[in-house]
C-alpha positions in Angstrom: -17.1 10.7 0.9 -15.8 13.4 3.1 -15.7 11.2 6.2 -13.5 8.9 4.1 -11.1 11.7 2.6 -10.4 13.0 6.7 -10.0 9.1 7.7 -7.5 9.5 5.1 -6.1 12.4 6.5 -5.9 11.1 10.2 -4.6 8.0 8.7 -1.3 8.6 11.0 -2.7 9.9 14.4 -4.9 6.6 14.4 -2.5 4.6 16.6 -1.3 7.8 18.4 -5.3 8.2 19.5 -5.5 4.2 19.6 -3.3 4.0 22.4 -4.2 7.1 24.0 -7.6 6.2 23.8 -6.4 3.1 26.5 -4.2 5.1 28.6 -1.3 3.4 27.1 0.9 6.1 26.0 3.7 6.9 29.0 2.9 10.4 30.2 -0.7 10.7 29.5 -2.6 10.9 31.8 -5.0 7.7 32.2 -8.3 8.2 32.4 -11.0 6.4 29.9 -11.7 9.4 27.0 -14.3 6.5 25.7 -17.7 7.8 26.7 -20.1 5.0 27.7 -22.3 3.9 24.7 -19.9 6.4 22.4 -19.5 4.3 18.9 -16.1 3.5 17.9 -15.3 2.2 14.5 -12.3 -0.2 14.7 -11.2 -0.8 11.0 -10.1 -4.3 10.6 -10.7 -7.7 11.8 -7.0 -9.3 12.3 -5.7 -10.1 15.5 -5.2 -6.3 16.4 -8.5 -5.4 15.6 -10.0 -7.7 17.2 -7.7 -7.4 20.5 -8.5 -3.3 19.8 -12.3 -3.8 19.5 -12.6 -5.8 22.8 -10.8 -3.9 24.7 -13.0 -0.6 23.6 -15.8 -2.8 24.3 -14.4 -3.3 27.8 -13.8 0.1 28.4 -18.2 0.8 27.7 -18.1 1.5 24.0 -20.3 0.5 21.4 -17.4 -0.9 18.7 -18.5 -1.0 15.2 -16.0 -3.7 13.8 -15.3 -2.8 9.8 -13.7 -5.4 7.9 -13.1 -5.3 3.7 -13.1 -9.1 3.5 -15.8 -11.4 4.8 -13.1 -14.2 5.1 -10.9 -12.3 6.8 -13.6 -12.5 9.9 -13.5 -15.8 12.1 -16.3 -18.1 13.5 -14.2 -17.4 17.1 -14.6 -13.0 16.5 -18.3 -13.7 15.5 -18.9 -15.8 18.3 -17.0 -13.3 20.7 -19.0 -10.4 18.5 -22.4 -12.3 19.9 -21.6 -13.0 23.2 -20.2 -9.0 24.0 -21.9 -6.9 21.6 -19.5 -5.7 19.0 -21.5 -4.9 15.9 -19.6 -6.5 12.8 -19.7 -4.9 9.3 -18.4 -6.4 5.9 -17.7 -5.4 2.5 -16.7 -1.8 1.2 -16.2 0.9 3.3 -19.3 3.6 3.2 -19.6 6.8 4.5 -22.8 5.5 6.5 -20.3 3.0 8.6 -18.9 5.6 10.3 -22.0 7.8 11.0 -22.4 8.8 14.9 -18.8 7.6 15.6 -16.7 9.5 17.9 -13.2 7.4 17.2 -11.9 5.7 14.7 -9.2 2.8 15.2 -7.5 1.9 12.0 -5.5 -1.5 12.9 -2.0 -1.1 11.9 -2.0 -4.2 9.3 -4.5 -2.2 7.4 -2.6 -0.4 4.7 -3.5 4.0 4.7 -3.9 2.8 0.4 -7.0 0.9 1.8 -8.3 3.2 3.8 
């Protein structure tokens, strides 16, 4: 559970390193820190998860898409999961979901509690 406790811990740089992570912040320098094939775990499937996870994908990394509720993921992100190669993951969180990842993107509608 230790990759869960320092998820926990990050739980507040996650957007800061989201939005660095696509050049968005004003003043950083923009360059693409996502190294081709580099797994990224986006946590959450909303609209911002989804709009996180293809972007990442666009920018050449392998997004590993975690979402708590099965309902909460649409026949349009599976579709769109298929069709550009975002792996999709359901359920509980497990330490094993985050194994070989080298960012994690925790979409803001996801509360730190559920982290």
């Amino acid at each position: 559970h230790q990759v869960l406790d320092n998820l926990r811990a990050a739980w507040f740089g996650g957007a800061f390193h989201a939005e660095v992570a696509v050049g968005r912040i004003t003043g950083v320098q923009k360059h693409n820190p996502i190294v081709p094939d580099s797994i990224v775990a986006v946590i959450g499937a909303g609209a911002s998860g989804e709009a996180a996870a293809r972007l990442l994908r666009q920018k050449g990394a392998r997004v590993r898409l975690l979402e708590r509720n099965p309902e909460n993921v649409s026949q349009g992100l599976l579709d769109l999961a298929a069709q550009i190669g975002i792996e999709i993951i359901t359920g509980p969180h497990d330490p094993t979901h985050f194994r070989d990842v080298s960012l994690v993107v925790p979409s803001p509608g996801v509360p730190y509690s559920r982290l």
